[in-house]
C-alpha positions in Angstrom: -4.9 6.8 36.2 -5.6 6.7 39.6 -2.9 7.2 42.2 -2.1 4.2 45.1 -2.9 5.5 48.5 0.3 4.7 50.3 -0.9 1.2 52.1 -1.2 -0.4 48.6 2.4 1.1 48.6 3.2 -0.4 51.1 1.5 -3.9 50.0 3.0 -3.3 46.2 6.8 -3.4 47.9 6.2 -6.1 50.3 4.8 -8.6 47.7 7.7 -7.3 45.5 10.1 -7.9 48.2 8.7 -11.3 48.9 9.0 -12.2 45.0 12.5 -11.6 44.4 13.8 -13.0 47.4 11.6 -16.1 46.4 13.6 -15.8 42.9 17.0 -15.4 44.5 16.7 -18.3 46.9 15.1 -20.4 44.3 18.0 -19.5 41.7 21.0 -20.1 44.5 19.6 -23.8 44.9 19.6 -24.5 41.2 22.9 -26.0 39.5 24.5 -24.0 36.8 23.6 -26.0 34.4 19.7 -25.5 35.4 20.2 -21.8 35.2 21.6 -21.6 31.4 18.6 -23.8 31.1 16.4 -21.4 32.7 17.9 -18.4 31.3 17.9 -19.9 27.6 14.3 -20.4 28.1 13.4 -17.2 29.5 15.4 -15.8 26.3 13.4 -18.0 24.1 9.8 -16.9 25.5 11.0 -13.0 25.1 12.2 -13.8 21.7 9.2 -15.3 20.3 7.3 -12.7 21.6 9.5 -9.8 19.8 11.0 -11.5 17.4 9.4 -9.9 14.9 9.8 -6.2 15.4 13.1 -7.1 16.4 13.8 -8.5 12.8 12.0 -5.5 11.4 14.0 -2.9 13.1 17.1 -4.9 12.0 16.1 -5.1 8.4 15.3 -1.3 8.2 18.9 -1.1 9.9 20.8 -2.9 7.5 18.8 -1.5 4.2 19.7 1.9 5.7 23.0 1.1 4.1 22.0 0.5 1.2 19.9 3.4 0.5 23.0 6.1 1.5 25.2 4.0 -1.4 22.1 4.8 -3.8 22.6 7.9 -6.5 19.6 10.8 -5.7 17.3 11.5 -7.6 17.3 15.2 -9.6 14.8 17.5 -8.1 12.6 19.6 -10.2 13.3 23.0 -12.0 11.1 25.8 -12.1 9.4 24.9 -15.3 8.5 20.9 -14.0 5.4 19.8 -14.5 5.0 16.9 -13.1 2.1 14.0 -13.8 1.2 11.4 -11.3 -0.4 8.3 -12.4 -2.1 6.6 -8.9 -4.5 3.4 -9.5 -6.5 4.4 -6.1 -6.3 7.6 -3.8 -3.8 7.4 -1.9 -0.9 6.0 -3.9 -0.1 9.5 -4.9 1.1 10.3 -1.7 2.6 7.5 -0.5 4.5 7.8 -3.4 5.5 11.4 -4.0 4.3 13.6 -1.5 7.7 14.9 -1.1 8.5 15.4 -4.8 5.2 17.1 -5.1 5.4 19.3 -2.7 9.3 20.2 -4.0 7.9 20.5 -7.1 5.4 22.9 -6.1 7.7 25.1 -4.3 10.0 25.5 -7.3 7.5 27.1 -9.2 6.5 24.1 -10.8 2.8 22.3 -11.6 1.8 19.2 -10.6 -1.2 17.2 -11.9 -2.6 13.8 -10.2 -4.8 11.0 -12.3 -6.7 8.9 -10.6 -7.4 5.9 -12.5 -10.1 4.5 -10.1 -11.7 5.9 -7.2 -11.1 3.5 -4.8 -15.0 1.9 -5.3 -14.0 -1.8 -4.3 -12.3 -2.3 -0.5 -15.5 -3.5 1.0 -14.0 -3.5 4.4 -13.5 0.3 4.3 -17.6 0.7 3.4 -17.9 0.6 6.7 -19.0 -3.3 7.3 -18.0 -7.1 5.4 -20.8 -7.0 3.1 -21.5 -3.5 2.0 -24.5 -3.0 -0.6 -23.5 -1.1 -4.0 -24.9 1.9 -3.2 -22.6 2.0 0.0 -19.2 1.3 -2.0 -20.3 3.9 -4.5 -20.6 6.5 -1.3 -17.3 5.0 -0.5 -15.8 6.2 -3.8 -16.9 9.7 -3.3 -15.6 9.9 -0.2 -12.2 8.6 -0.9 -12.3 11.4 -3.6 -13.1 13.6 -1.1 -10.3 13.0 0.5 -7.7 12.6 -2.1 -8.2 16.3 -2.5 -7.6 16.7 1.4 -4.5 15.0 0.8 -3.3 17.3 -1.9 -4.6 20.4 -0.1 -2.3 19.6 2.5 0.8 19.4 0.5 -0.3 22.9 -1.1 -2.1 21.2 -4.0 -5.3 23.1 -5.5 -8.4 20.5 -6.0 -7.5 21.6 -9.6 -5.1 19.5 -9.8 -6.8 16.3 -9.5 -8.5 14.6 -11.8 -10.3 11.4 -11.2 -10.8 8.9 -14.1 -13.7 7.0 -12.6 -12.9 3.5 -13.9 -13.4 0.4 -11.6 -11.2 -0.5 -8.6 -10.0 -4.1 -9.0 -11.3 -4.2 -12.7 -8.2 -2.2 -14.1 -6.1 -5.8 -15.2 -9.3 -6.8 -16.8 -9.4 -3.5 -18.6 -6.6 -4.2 -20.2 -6.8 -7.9 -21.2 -10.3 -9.1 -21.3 -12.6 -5.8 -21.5 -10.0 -4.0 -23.6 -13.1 -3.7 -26.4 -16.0 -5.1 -24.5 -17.7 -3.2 -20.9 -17.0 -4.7 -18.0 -18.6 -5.0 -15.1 -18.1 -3.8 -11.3 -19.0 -6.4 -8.9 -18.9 -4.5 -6.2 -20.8 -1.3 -7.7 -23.0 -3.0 -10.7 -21.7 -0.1 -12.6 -20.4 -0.5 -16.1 -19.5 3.3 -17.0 -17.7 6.0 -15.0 -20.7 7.6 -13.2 -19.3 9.7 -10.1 -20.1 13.4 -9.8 -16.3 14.9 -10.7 -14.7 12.2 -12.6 -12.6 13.6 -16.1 -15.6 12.4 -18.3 -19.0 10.9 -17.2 -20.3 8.3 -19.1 -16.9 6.6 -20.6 -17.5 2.4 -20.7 -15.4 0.2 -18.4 -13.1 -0.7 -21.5 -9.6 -0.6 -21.9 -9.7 1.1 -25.0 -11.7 3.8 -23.0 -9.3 3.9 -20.5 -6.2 4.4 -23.2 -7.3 6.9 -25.1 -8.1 9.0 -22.2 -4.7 8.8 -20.7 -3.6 10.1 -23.8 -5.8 12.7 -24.1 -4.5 14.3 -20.4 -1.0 13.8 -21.4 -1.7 15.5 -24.8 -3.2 18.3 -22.8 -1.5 18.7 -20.0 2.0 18.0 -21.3 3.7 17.2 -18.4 7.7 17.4 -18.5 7.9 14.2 -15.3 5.2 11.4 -15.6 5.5 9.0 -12.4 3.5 6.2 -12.7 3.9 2.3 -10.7 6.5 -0.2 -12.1 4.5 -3.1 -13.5 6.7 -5.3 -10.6 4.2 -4.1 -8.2 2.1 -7.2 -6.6 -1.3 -5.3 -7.3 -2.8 -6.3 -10.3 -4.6 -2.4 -10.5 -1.0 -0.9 -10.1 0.5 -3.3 -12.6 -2.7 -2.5 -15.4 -2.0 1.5 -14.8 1.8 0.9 -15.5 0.7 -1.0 -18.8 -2.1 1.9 -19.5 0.6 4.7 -18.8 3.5 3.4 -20.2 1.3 2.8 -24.2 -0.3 6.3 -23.5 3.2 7.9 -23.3 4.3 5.7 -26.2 2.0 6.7 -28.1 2.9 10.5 -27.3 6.2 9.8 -27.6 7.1 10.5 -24.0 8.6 7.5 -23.2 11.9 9.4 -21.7 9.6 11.0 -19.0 8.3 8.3 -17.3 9.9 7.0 -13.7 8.3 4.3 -11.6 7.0 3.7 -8.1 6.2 0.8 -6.1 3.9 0.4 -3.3 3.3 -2.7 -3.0 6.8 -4.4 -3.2 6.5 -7.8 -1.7 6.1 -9.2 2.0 5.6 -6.9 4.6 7.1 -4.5 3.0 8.2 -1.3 4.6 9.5 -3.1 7.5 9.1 -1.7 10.1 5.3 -1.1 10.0 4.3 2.1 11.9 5.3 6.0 11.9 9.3 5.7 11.7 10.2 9.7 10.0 13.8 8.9 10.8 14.4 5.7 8.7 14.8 5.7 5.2 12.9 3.9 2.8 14.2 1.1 1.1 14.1 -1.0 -1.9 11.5 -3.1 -2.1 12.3 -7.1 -2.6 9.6 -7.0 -5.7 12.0 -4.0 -7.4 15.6 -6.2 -6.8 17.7 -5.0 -10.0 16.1 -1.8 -10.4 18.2 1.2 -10.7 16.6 2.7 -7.7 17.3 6.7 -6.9 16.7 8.5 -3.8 14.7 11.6 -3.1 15.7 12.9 0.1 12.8 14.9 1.9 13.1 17.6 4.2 11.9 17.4 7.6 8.8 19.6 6.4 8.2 17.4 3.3 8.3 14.4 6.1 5.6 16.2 8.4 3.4 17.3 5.4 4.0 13.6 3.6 2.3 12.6 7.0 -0.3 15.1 7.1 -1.5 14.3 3.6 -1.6 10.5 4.0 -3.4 10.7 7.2 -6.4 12.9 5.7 -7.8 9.0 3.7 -9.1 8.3 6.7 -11.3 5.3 5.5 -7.6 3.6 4.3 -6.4 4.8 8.0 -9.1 2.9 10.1 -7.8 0.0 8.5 -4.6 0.1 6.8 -3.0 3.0 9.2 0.6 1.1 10.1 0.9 0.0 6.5 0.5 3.8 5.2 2.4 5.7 7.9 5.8 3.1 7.4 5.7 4.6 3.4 6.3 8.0 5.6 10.1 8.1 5.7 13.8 10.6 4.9 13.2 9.7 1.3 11.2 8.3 -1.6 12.3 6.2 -4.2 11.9 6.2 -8.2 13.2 4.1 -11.2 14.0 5.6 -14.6 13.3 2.0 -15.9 10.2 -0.1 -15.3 12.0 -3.4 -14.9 15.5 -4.6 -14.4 18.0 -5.1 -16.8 19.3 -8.0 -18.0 22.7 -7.8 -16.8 20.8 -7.5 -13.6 19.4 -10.4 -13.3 20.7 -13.9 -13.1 20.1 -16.1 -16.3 17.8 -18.6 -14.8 15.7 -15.6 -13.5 14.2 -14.3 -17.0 14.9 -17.4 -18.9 17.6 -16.0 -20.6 19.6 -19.7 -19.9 17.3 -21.5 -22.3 17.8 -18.5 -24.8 21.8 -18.6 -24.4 23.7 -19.6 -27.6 20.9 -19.2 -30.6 20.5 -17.2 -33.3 18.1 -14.6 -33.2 15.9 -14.5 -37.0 
């Protein structure tokens, strides 16, 4: 910035002088009703201005609270191995950056399945209507840097594997194409294709998709399986919590499984941005949840940071959304839903089931 010579000092003062005695002797002529008046509007400009991140910082101070009255979460032994389910690259480490870099240092494994490669946020192909070829570059890339992300937690590229199945096509996996291809809009593709995925080739079906998961957790045998609670707003997230929960079913590894969300209703994490020294707290989508806290060490916060920040295609766009999930703690559910004692009976329907006799 360049520095006033000191006549536009001098200027800068005077006109500053003249202002505020203009202000004073306009303020001593008003009637004190007109000030209140003047005041309350002044208040009412600056408030609708801030209002906002002045809600936002009071939200994140009040849910404090409530995260310190929360039970923690156990940490992991030497002998952990723990399995993260993430629809996209970058959920992983939004999610458990912190637990998987504990669980690293305790002499534990950690393994990360990515169901899709993130082929379908046109915006991040660098322009509104990107050709296929360009969102297929876009998934290789985003690979790319999912294994940044890990490396900077201490994670080998080993530990990834990528699935390859289509971004915003995972619901329809499950439902529509469980036994017939689907597919990709935005790639043309209708089998996993990209150079590193688990198994080239595989059809965009759900039935695909299944028996793969439980082909990894067969394998792999993980002794912690985190995957997204099917209350999460994105239908991807909510398809891999229906994908990972039959897989483990079908295993038998139902007791392993805790939950995550991301996206967890409006706004949430308030407040946006890079705020290390607020917790993170329940999201309004996971109300009844037995949530548990994972409290993170300063290092786990800087590295949590680190490893988000290296999808730099999700940070040209999505940066304050990413950064607010870096926080003191993280936050996982044993259950994927709420109970019903934790709900009120109009909520589920359980009103209209009240009083009769189950056959």
């Amino acid at each position: 910035m360049r520095r006033l010579a000191p006549w536009q000092w001098l200027l800068l003062l005077l006109a500053l002088y003249l202002l505020l005695a203009e202000a004073l002797r306009l303020w001593l002529g008003l009637l004190w009703a007109e000030r209140v008046g003047l005041v309350l509007a002044a208040l009412g400009v600056w408030a609708f201005i801030n209002g906002r991140f002045i809600f936002a910082y009071y939200h994140a101070l009040a849910t404090s609270l409530r995260v310190r009255r929360l039970p923690v979460a156990p940490g992991p032994g030497p002998g952990e191995h723990l399995l993260v389910l993430a629809p996209h690259p970058d959920d992983e480490v939004l999610a458990a950056a912190g637990l998987m870099r504990r669980t690293l240092e305790a002499g534990g494994r950690v393994s990360v399945v990515y169901l899709t490669s993130g082929d379908a946020f046109d915006l991040a192909a660098g322009s509104p209507l990107p050709s296929r070829e360009a969102m297929r570059r876009l998934a290789l890339r985003r690979m790319v840097e999912a294994w940044r992300g890990l490396e900077a937690l201490g994670l080998p590229r080993e530990s990834a594997y990528f699935l390859g199945f289509p971004d915003q096509g995972l619901f329809a996996l499950f439902t529509t194409h469980y036994y017939l291809p689907y597919e990709s809009p935005y790639t043309g593709l209708k089998a996993v294709a990209y150079r590193g995925s688990y198994r080239l080739g595989l059809p965009y079906t759900g039935k695909a998709l299944e028996a793969t998961l439980v082909e990894l957790l067969s394998s792999l045998k993980p002794t912690r399986i985190l995957l997204p609670s099917p209350l999460d707003a994105h239908r991807d997230h909510q398809a891999t919590a229906y994908f990972g929960m039959q897989a483990a079913a079908s295993l038998g590894m139902e007791a392993r499984l805790e939950y995550y969300l991301i996206h967890g209703g409006y706004q949430y994490p308030l407040p946006k941005g890079l705020h290390p020294r607020l917790p993170l707290y329940p999201p309004p989508r996971g109300r009844g949840l037995p949530w548990r806290r994972f409290p993170l060490t300063e290092e786990e916060v800087r590295l949590k940071e680190k490893a988000i920040r290296a999808h730099k295609t999700q940070m040209r766009l999505l940066g304050r959304f990413l950064l607010a999930f870096v926080r003191q703690n993280e936050l996982y559910s044993p259950f994927p839903i709420p109970a019903r004692e934790a709900l009120a009976p109009e909520e589920e329907g359980w009103a209209v089931l009240e009083g009769r006799e189950v056959v």
